[in-house]
C-alpha positions as CSV (number, residue, x, y, z in Angstrom):
1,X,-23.1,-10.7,-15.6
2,X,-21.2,-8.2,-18.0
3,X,-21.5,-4.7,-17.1
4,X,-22.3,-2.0,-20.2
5,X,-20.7,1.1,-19.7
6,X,-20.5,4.5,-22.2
7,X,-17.6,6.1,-23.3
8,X,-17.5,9.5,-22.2
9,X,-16.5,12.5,-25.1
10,X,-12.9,12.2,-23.5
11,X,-12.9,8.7,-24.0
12,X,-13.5,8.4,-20.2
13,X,-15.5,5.1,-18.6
14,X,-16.8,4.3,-15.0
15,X,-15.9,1.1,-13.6
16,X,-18.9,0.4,-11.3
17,X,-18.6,-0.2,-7.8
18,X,-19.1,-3.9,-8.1
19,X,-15.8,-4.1,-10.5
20,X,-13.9,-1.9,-8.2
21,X,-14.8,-4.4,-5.1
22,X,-14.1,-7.4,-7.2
23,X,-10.7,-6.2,-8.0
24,X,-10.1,-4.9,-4.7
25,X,-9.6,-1.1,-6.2
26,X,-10.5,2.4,-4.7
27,X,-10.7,5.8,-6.3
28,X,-6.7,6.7,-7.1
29,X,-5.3,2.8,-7.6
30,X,-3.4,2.2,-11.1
31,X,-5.0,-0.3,-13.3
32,X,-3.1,-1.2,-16.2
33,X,-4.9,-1.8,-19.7
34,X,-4.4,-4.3,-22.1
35,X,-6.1,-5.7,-25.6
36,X,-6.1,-9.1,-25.9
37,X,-7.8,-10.8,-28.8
38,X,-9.8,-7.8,-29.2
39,X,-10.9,-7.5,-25.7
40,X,-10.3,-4.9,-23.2
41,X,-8.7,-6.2,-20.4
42,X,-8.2,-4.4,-17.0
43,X,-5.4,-5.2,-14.2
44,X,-4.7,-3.6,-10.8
45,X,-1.1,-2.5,-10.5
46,X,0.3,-0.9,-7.5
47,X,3.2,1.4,-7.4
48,X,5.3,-0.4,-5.2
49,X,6.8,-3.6,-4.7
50,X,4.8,-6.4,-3.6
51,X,7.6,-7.7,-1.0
52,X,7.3,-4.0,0.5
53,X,3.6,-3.2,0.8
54,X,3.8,-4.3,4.6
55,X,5.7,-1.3,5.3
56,X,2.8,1.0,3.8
57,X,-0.2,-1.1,5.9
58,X,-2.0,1.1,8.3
59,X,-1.2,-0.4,11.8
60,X,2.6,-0.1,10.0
61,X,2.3,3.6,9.6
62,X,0.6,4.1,12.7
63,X,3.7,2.4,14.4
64,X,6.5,4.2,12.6
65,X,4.7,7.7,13.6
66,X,4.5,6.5,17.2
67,X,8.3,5.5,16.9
68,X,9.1,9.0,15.4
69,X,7.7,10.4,18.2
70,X,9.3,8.5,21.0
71,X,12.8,9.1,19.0
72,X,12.1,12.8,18.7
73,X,10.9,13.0,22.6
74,X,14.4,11.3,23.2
75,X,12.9,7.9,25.0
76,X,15.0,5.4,22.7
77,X,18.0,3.5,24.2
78,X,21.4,4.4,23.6
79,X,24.0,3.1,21.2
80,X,25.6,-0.3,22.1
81,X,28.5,-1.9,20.7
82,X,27.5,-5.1,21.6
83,X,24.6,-7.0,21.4
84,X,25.6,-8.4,25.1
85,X,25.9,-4.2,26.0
86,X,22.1,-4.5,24.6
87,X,21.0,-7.1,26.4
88,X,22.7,-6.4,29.8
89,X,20.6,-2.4,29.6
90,X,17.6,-4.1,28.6
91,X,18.2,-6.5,31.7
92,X,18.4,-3.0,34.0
C-alpha cells in the first residue's frame, strides 16, 4: 500500500520505517535517486564493493581487532621461508 509523504521547505522527505526495512536501510545508507517515466524511484547503494563487504561484517571486524591485538602483544609466529618451515613450527 503506497505511502504519502510531504516535502519538507528544504525539499526534504521521510522514508518511513517500513520502506527503510523493506530495503534493508538504516539512518546514514546512500540511496541513489532516479525519475523514470515520471516516477521517483529509490535504490540502496553502498559505498563499497559488493565482492568486499565481507571484510566490513561485524564478526570480521571483531576478528581483525582481536588479530591486531595478538600482533601488537607479539604472539604471532615468525617469518618462514617455506611453507614446509610453516608446517614443521606449527607441528612443534
Amino acid at each position: 500500500m503506497p505511502t504519502v509523504m510531504k516535502i519538507s521547505p528544504q525539499g526534504q522527505i521521510r522514508i518511513p520505517k517500513k520502506v527503510m526495512n523493506d530495503l534493508k536501510i538504516i539512518p546514514g545508507d546512500y540511496v541513489e535517486v532516479d525519475v523514470e517515466s515520471g516516477h521517483v524511484v529509490l535504490r540502496p547503494r553502498k559505498l563499497i564493493d559488493p565482492s568486499q563487504g565481507w571484510y566490513w561484517t561485524e564478526d570480521w571486524q571483531k576478528n581483525e581487532t582481536e588479530a591486531e591485538r595478538e600482533i601488537e602483544a607479539g604472539r604471532c609466529s615468525p617469518e618462514f621461508q617455506t611453507a614446509e618451515e610453516g608446517v614443521k613450527w606449527l607441528d612443534e
